[in-house]
N, C-alpha and C positions, 0 to 999 in steps of 0.2 A: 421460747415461750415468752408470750409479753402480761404482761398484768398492767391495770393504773387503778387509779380509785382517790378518793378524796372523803377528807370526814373531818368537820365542824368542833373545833374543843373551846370551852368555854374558857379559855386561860390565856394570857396573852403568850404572844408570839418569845418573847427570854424565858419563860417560866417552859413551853414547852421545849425549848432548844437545851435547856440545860439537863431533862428527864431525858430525852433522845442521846445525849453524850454521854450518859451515868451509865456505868455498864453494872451498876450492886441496882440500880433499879430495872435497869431493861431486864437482867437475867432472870428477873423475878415472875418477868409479863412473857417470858418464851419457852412455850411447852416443852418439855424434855430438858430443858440447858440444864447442863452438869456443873458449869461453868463457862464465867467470862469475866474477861482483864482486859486491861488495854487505856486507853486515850484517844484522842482525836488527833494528837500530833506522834503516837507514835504504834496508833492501828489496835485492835482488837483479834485477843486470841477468842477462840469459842469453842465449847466440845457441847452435841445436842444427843439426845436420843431420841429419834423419832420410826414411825413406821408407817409406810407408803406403800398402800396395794398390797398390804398383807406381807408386804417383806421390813422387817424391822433393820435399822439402819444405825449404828452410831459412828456421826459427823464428826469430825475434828476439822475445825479450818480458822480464819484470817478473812475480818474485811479491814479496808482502810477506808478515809473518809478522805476524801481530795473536792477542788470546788469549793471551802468551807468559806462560807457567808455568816457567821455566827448571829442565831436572831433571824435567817431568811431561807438558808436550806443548806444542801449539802450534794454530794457523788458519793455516795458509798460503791466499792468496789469488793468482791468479794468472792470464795473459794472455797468449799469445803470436802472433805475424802473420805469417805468410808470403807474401808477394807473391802467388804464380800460384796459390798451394794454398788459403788462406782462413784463419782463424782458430782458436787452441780456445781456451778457458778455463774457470774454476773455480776448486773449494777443495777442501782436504785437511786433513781432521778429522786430527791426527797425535797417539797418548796415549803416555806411557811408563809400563809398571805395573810397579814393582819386585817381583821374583818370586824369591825365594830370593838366590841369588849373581850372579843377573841380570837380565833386563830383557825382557819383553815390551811391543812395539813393536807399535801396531796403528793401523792409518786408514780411512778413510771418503773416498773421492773421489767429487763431484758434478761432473760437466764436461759443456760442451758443445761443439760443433763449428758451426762457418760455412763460407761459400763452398762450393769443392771439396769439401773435408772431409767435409763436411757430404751430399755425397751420394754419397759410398761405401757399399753397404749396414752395417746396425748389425750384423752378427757380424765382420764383418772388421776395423769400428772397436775392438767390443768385443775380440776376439782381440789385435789390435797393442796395447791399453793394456795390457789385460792380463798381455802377453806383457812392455812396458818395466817397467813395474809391480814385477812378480815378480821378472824380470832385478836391476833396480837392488836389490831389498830383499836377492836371493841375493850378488851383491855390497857390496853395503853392510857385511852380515853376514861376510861372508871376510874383509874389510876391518878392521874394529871389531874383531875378535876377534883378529887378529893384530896388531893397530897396537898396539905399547907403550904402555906407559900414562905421561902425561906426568909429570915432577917438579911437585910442588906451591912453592907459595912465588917466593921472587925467581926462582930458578934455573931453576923452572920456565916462566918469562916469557921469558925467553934460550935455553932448549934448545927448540927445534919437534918434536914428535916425527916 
């Protein structure tokens, strides 16, 4: 399954790169997360509850981010397991292109599905990524554009926004 899509944030290109790597902010913008930890240098654990085609799923997996550009994009690589449901996995081309006073945000996702998963028919699978997909970049963007922008320097190491 491929997905791409692109969306326009009014925030510059460091302000979103640094909401993209915070994983106490992203957890906040992805439906079902139980939890997530991690860094960019040393990978993201995640555990989701979600449910697709009527069969409810909870994901435990790992992406890593490899490629990193900090400020211009990233490879997320990635893998998640569901006991009774089966598997997805893939990657997410993720760019940021500074565009005036902001930042267009755009990706490329290759995924595939196993087990269960795996035999849902493909508009349904395609519909539900799509549907988390869009969701999280609509929120993302609500998010980013109203999150205060941090102090730079010492002070800014001390204040979280």
């Amino acid at each position: 399954m491929k997905l791409t899509g692109e969306k326009f944030l009014a925030v510059p290109a460091d302000r979103v790169w640094a909401a993209l790597i915070d994983p106490d902010f992203l957890g906040t913008l992805i439906p079902g997360c139980e939890s997530m930890t991690g860094s960019p240098e040393t990978g993201y654990d995640i555990t989701v509850q979600r449910s697709v085609g009527g069969m409810s799923a909870r994901l435990s997996g790992r992406f890593d981010l490899t490629d990193l550009e900090p400020g211009r994009g990233c490879l997320l690589a990635g893998e998640g397991r569901a006991a009774a449901a089966g598997l997805a996995k893939g990657t997410a081309r993720i760019r940021l292109l500074p565009e005036g006073e902001g930042t267009r945000l755009t990706w490329d996702i290759d995924a595939e599905l196993g087990g269960k998963l795996a035999k849902l028919p493909d508009f349904v699978v395609v519909m539900a990524a799509r549907k988390v997909a869009d969701g999280f970049v609509e929120r993302f963007a609500a998010a980013i554009e109203s999150r205060p922008q941090q102090a730079k320097g010492w002070f800014g190491r001390i204040v979280r926004p």
